[in-house]
N, C-alpha and C positions, 0 to 999 in steps of 0.2 A: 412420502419422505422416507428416507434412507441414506444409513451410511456408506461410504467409500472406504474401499483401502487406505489408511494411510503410506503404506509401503506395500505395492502389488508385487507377486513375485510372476516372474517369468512365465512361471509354470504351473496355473493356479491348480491345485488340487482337485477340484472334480469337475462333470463337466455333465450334463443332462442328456438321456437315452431313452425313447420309451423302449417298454419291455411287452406289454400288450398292449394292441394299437385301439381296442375298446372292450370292458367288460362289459358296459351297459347292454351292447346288444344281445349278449344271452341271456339276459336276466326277465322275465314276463312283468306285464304292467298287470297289477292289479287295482282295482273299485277307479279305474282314470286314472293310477300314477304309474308312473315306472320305479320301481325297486333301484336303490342306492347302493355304494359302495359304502359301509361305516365301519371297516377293519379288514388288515391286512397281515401278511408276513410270509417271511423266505426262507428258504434254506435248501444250500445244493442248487439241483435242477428242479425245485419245486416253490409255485406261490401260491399261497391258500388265500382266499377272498372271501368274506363276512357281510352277507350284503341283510336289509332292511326288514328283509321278507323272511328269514332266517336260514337262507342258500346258504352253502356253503360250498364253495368253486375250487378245486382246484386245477390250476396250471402246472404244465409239464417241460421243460423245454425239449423240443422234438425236432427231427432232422428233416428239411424241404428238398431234398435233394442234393444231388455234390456241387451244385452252383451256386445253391442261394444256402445263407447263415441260419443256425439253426434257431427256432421263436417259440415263445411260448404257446401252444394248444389247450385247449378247454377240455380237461381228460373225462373228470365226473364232478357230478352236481347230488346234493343229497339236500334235504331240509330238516329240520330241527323240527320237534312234536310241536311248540307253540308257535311255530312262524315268527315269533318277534324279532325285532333288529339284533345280529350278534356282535354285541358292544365291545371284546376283544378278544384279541386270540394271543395267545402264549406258548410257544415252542419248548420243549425239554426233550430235546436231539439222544442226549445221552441214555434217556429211558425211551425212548419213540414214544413220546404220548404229547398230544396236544393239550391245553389246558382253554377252555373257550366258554366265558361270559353273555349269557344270554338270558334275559328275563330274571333276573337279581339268581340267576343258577350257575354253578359252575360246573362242567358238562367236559365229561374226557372222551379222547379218541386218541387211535392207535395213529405215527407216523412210518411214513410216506402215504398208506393207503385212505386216511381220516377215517373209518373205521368207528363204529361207536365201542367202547367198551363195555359190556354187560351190565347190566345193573345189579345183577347176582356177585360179580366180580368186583366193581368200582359203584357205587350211587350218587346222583348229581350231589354237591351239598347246595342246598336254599337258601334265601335269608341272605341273600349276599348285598353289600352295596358292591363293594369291590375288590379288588385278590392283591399281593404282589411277590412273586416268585422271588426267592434269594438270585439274584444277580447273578455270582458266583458260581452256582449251579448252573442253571440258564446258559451259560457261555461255557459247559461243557462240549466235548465234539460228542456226535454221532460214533456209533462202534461201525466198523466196517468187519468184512470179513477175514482181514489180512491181522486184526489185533490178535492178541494172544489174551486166550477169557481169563475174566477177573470178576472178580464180586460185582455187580451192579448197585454201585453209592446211590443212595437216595434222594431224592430232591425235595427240597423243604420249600413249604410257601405259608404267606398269612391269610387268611379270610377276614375280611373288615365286616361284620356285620354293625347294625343300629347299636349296640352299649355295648358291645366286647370284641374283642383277637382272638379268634382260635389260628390255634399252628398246629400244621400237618405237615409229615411226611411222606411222600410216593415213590413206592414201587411200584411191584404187582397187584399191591392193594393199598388201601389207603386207611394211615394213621394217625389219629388227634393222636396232640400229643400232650399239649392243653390250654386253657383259654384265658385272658385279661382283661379284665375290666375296663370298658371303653366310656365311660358317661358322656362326651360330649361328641362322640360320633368321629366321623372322615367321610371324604368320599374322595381319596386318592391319596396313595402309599406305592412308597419303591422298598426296598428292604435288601441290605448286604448285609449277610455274616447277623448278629445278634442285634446289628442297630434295622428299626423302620423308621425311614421320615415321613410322616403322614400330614395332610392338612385337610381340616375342617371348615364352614363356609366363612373364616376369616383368617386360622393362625397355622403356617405349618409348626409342628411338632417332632420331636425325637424321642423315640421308644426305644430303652435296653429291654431286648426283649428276654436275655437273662436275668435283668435284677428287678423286671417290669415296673421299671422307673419312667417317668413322663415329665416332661419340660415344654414349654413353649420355646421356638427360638425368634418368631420376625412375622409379620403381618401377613396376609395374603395382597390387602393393599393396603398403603400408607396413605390414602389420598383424602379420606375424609370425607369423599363428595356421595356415599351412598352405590357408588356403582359397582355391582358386581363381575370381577376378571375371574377367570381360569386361573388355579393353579398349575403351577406347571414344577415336579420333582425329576430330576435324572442322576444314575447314578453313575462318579465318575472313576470310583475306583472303589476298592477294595472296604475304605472308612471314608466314603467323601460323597456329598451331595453335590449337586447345584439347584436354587431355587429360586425364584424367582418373583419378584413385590413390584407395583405397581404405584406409583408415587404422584399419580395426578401429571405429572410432563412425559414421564419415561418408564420405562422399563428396567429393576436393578437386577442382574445376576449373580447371586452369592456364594462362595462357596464353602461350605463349612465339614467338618467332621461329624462321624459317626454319637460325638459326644456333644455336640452342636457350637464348636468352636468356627470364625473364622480360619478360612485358608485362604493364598494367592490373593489377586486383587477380584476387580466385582467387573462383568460385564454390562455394556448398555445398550437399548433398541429404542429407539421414538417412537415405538409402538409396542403394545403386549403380544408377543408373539402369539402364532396360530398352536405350534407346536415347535417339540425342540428335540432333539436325536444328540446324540454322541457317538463319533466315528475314532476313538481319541488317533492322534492331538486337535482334533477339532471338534468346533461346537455349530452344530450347522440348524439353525432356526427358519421358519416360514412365517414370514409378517404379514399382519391384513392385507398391504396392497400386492399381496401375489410376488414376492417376491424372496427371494433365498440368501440368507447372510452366513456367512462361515468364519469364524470365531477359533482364535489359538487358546487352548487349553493352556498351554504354556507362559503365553504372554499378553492373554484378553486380545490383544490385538485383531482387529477387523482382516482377515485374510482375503476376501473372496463374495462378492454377490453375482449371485444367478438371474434373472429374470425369468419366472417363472415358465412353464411350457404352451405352447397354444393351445385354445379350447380345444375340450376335445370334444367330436359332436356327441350326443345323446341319442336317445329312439326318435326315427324320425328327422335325423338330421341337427337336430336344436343343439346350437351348442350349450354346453355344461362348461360350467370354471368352480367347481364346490370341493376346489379345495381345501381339507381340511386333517391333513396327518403330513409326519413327518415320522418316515419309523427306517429303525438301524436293524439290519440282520446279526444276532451277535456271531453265528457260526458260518456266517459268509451266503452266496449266491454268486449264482452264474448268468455273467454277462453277455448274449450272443454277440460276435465281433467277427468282421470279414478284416478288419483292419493289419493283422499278422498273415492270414493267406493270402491277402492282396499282395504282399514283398516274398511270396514266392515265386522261383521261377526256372524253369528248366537251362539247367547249366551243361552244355557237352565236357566232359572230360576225359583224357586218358587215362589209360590204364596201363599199369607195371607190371609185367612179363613177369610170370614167375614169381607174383605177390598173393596175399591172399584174398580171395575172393570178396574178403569183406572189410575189404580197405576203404571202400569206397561206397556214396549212397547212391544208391538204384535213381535214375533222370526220374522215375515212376514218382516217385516221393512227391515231386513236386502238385502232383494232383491233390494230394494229404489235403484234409483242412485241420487248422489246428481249435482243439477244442475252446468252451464258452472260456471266458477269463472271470474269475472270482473277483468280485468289486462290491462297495458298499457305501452309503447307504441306500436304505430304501427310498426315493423319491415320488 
């Protein structure tokens, strides 16, 4: 089951591309299985892949010639000391450092090249359940070469361990800065600016984490019947969550403030989503039955469902369908697309006696292919 548009628009907002036509086949079987995809993420001409066994893949987007659009390549593969599943990855473009959840550790590496960072320099912190970057930062850009230097701001994140919050700051090293008292745990937090919304195996929560005040705001499930759902936090701006509770029929999506007030109205799914992304203005979710809803920020309104992509085969041929993420790139990625060179095309025309030479574009042009097109989200 799934909802419809109540009002389709012409033009629906996104539209489904693979981008690597399979990861599985690089990845080795080990003791009889083969190695999973369990984390992702993009940025630019680059996706990094977090697979079971503790690979970490990255992809490149690379040129196949002047005919064919350019696709993501398998550039290098590294592993982690404990081989275990790495459970996520976290981008900070602005400091080029990855931020990557593995074995209750949090584990840094240099960006574009994954790169470990020294241990003399940066050391994993342990004891983790789980982390969450300030937002804010996060959706900093990357520096190019063409900015003019400036300080390099720091990027702040939370570590959730068993009874406390420690906050840190990163640079080029890495600073507590100090820690809060946790008694009743978490095991999933998003954090903008001084508010974390955190939820524990029943209540999400809101943390000032300047006045390390703590509240309850709304159930994980309303339903009473004993069954344990997924939380699910995203954040949608600056002071603003969405969250989402479980009522026994439906799915409710809340949106509240940093001080855990209602905002806007509430979204609904006849299912508890698989996962949930923010592309604003929309809210684009994967539901058990494999399928894609996309949600106006603005007016709850149901914009747009996808049916999800065909299996993709596994090792061996077997098809796979284990889908299970839905992740936004915040600083964008590149989409290969023949779709802009295809509407080129060589034009004859004259030329004006006695004009300048560069009046006019070279017939050659038309060979150009025009580069990937930035687009989002991740699917």
């Amino acid at each position: 089951m799934t909802y419809a548009p109540t009002n389709p628009i012409d033009v629906p907002p996104y539209q489904l591309q693979p981008l690597i036509s399979s990861v599985l086949e690089s990845l080795p079987r080990t003791g009889g299985t083969s190695a999973q995809v369990t984390s992702a993420q993009a940025l630019g001409s680059e996706i990094y892949v977090g697979c079971s066994n503790g690979e970490l893949l990255r992809f490149a987007l690379e040129s196949n010639g002047p005919e064919m659009p350019e696709s993501y390549t398998l550039l290098s593969r590294q592993a982690l000391i404990n081989d275990k599943p790495i459970d996520e990855i976290v981008l900070a473009p602005s400091i080029s450092r990855a931020l990557i959840l593995s074995n209750r550790q949090v584990h840094f590496f240099t960006l574009p090249a994954l790169d470990v960072v020294p241990a003399n320099v940066i050391r994993p912190i342990r004891n983790v359940v789980t982390f969450a970057v300030d937002e804010r930062h996060a959706r900093r850009p990357p520096t190019s070469g063409s900015d003019l230097p400036r300080a390099m701001e720091p990027v702040e994140f939370c570590v959730i361990k068993q009874t406390s919050i420690a906050l840190y700051s990163l640079q080029e090293r890495l600073f507590l800065q100090k820690e809060i008292p946790l008694p009743s745990g978490g095991i999933l937090a998003r954090r903008t600016g001084r508010h974390l919304c955190i939820a524990d195996r029943e209540n999400y929560n809101v943390i000032d984490l300047e006045a390390a005040s703590f509240f309850p705001i709304l159930p994980v499930s309303q339903a009473g019947d004993g069954i344990l759902v997924k939380p699910s936090i995203t954040v949608v701006s600056d002071n603003e969550f969405l969250i989402l509770s479980w009522n026994g029929a439906s799915t409710l999506g809340v949106f509240i403030t940093g001080d855990g007030d209602p905002v806007r109205g509430t979204l609904e799914w006849p299912s508890h989503p698989v996962a949930v992304c923010l592309d604003y203005p929309y809210i684009t979710t994967l539901l058990p039955n494999d399928t894609i809803e996309i949600h106006s920020v603005e007016t709850q309104s149901i914009m747009q469902v996808i049916p999800a992509p065909a299996d993709s085969p596994g090792p061996g041929g077997t098809p796979t369908a284990l889908r299970r993420m839905l992740l936004a790139s915040a600083s964008g990625f590149f989409v290969p697309s023949t779709q802009r060179s295809d509407k080129l095309r060589r034009t004859p025309f004259k030329l004006r006696r006695g004009g300048s030479a560069g009046t006019g574009a070279s017939p050659e042009k038309g060979r150009e292919r025009y580069p990937a097109v930035a687009e989002g989200p991740v699917i």
